[in-house]
Structures are given as C-alpha cells and as structure tokens.
LOZAGU-201020 format. One record per residue: residue number from 1; x, y, z of N, C-alpha, C in turn; residue in three letters. Coordinates in pm, whole numbers, plus 50000, padded with zeros to 5 digits. Layout:
R seq   n_x   n_y   n_z  ca_x  ca_y  ca_z   c_x   c_y   c_z type
R NUM     X     Y     Z     X     Y     Z     X     Y     Z  ala
...
END
This chain:
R seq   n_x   n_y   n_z  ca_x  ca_y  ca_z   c_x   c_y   c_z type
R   1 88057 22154 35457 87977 22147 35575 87840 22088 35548  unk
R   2 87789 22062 35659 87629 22025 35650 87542 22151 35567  unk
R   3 87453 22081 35508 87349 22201 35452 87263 22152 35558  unk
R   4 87255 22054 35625 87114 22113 35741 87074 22262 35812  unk
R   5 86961 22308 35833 86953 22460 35855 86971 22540 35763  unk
R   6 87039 22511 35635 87010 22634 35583 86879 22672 35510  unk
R   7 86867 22832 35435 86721 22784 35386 86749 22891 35259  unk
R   8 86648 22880 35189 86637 22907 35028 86522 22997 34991  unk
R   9 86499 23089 34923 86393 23178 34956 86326 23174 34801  unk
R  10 86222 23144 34750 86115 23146 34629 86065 23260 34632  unk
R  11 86046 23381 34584 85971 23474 34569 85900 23486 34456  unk
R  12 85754 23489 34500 85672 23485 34349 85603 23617 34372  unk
R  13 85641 23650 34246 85596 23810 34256 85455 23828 34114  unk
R  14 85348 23701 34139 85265 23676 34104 85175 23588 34131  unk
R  15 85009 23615 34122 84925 23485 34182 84974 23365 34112  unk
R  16 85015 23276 34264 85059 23140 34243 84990 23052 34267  unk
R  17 84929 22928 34252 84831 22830 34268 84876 22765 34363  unk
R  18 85046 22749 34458 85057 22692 34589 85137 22553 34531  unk
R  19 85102 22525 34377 85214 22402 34356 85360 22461 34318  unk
R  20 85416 22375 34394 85620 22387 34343 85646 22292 34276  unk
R  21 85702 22280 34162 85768 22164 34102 85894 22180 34156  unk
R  22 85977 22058 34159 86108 22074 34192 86171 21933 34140  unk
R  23 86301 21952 34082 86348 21842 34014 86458 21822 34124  unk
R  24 86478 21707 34192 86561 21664 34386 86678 21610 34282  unk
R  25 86788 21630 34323 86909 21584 34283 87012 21664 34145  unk
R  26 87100 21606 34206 87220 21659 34040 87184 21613 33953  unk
R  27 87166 21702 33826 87099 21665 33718 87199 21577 33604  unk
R  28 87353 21528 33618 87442 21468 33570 87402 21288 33579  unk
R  29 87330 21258 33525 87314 21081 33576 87410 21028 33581  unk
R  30 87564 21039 33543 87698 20948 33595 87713 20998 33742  unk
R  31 87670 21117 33780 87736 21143 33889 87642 21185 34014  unk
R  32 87521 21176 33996 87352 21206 34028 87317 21160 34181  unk
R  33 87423 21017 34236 87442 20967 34392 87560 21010 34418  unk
R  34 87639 21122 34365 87719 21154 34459 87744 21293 34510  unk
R  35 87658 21352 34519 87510 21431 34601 87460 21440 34623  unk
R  36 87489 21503 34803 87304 21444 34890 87206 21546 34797  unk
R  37 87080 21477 34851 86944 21532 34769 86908 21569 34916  unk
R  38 86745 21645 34864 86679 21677 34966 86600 21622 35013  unk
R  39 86520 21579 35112 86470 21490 35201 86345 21588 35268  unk
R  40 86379 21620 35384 86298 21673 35423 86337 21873 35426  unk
R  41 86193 21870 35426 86197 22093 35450 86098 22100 35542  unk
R  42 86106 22218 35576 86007 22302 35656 86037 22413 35528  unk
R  43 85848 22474 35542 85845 22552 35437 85778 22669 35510  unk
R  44 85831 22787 35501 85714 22908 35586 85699 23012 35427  unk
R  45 85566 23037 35427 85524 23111 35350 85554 23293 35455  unk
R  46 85641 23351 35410 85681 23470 35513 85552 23606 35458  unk
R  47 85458 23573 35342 85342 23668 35354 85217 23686 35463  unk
R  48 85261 23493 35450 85148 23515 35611 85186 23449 35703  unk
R  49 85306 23376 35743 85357 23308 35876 85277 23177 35862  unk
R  50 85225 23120 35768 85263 22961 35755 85309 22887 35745  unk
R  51 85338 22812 35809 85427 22693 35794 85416 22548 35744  unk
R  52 85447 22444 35682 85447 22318 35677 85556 22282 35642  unk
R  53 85539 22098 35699 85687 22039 35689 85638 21922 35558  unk
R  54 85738 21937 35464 85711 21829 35356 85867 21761 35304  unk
R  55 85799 21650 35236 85912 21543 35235 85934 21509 35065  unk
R  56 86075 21455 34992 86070 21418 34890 86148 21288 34871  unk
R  57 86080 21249 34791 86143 21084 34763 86304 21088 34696  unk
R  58 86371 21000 34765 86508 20970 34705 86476 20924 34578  unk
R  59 86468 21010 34469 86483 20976 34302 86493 21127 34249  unk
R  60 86543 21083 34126 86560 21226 33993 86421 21262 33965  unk
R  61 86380 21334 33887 86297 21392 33809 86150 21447 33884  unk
R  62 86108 21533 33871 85956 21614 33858 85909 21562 34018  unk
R  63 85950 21608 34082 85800 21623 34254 85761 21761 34265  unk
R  64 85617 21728 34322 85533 21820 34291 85565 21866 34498  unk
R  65 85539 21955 34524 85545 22029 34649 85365 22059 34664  unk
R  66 85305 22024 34734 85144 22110 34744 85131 22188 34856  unk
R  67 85150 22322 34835 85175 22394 34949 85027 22530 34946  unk
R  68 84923 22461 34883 84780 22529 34840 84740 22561 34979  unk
R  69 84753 22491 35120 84716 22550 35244 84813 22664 35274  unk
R  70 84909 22683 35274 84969 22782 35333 85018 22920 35219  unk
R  71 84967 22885 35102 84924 22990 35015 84818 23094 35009  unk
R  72 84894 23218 34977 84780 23350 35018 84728 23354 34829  unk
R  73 84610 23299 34835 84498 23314 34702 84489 23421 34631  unk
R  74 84510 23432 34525 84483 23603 34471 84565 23704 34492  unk
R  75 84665 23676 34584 84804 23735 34591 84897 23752 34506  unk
R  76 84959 23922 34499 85054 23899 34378 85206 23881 34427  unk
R  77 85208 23853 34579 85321 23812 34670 85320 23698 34756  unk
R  78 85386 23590 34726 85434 23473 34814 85558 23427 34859  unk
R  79 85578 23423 34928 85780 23435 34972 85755 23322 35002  unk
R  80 85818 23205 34950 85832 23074 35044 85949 23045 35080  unk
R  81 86000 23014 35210 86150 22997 35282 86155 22846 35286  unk
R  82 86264 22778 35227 86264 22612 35257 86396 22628 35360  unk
R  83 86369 22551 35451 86434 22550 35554 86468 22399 35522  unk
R  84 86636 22359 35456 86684 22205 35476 86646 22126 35569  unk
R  85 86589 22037 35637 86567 21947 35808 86640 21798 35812  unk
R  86 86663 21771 35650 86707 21616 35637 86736 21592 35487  unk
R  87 86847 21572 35480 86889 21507 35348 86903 21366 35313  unk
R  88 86917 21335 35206 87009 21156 35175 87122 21174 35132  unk
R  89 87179 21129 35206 87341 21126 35233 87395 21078 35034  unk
R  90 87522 21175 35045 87531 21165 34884 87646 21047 34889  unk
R  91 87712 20971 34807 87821 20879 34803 87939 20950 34851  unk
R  92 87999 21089 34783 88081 21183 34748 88081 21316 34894  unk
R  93 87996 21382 34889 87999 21492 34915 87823 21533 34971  unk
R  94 87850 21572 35066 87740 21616 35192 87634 21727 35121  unk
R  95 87648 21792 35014 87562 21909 34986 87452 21846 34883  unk
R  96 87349 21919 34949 87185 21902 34918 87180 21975 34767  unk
R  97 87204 21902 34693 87150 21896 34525 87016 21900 34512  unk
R  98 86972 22043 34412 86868 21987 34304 86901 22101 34223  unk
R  99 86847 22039 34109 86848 22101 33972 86741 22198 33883  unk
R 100 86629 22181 33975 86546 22308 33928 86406 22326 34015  unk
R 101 86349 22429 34018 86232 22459 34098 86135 22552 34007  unk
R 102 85994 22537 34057 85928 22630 33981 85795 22622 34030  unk
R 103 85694 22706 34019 85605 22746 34085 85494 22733 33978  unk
R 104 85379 22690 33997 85308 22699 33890 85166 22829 33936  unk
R 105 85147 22928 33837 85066 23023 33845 84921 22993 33836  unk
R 106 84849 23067 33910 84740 23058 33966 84669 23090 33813  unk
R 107 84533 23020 33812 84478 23069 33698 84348 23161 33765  unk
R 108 84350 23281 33747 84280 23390 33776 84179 23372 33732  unk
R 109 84119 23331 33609 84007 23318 33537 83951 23210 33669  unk
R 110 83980 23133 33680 83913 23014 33815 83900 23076 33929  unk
R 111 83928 23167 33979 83958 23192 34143 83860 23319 34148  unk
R 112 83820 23395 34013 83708 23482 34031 83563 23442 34035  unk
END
C-alpha cells in the first residue's frame, strides 16, 4: 500500500538541539531506486503542538532536518511525529525507505 499518511514517532528522552540527521533511502546501492524515499513530512513536535512541513532531496546519504523552531530548549522531552505527505516513487515497490535517523543533543554548557 501507499505509505502516504502514515507517521513515525522520535522520542528524545534528552535535551536535543532540534537537528535530525536522517540518511533518505535503502541503504543497498544495487537496489537503492527501487524504493520510494521520502520527500515530503509534516513534523509536529507533540511536547508543545508545533508543527512544520519539511522536504528532502531525492539522493542517499546525510540530510540534516532543522527543526530548532519547533523545539522545546532545555527539555529533557521531545516527541517528534513525521507524518509521510509525499514520496519519490521507487522503480520496484511503493514503500518510503530510509536507513537511519538521529537527533543531535543539545549542548547544555551553551544554553546556560
């Protein structure tokens, strides 16, 4: 089926600085276009009911997500919900590939 609508939940259960790394696609390079990637999200931060819509480029490796506005600062809780809105269609098979995500932590020493 379509992965449009569905959504994916990040829980950082530590101060986060608001960047996501995320590596878009199957991480197999023989087989890497024949799974859709992700395209577009809607992202709601569910600690405080923010929202933004962000986009990623059709390629492999390292995009950065900057989601520093709708991040709660000094928080040791951030729930971020990615809500699928648009994929790139894979050669093979309709499902929204990627291969890794990660959050980079807030440096506390800066924010005091």
């Amino acid at each position: 089926g379509s992965p449009i609508g569905t959504t994916l939940v990040l829980k950082c259960n530590r101060p986060v600085s608001g960047i996501i790394r995320i590596e878009n696609g199957y991480f197999e390079k023989e087989s890497e276009l024949d799974y859709g990637r992700l395209k577009k999200l809607t992202v709601t931060n569910m600690a405080n009911g923010k929202t933004k819509e962000v986009s990623l480029l059709d390629r492999t490796g390292e995009q950065i997500l900057d989601l520093r506005d709708i991040t709660e600062k000094g928080a040791f809780t951030n729930v971020y919900e990615f809500r699928i809105d648009e994929t790139y269609k894979g050669k093979k098979w309709n499902a929204a590939a990627f291969s890794s995500w990660s959050a980079d932590l807030e440096d506390l020493k800066k924010s005091r």
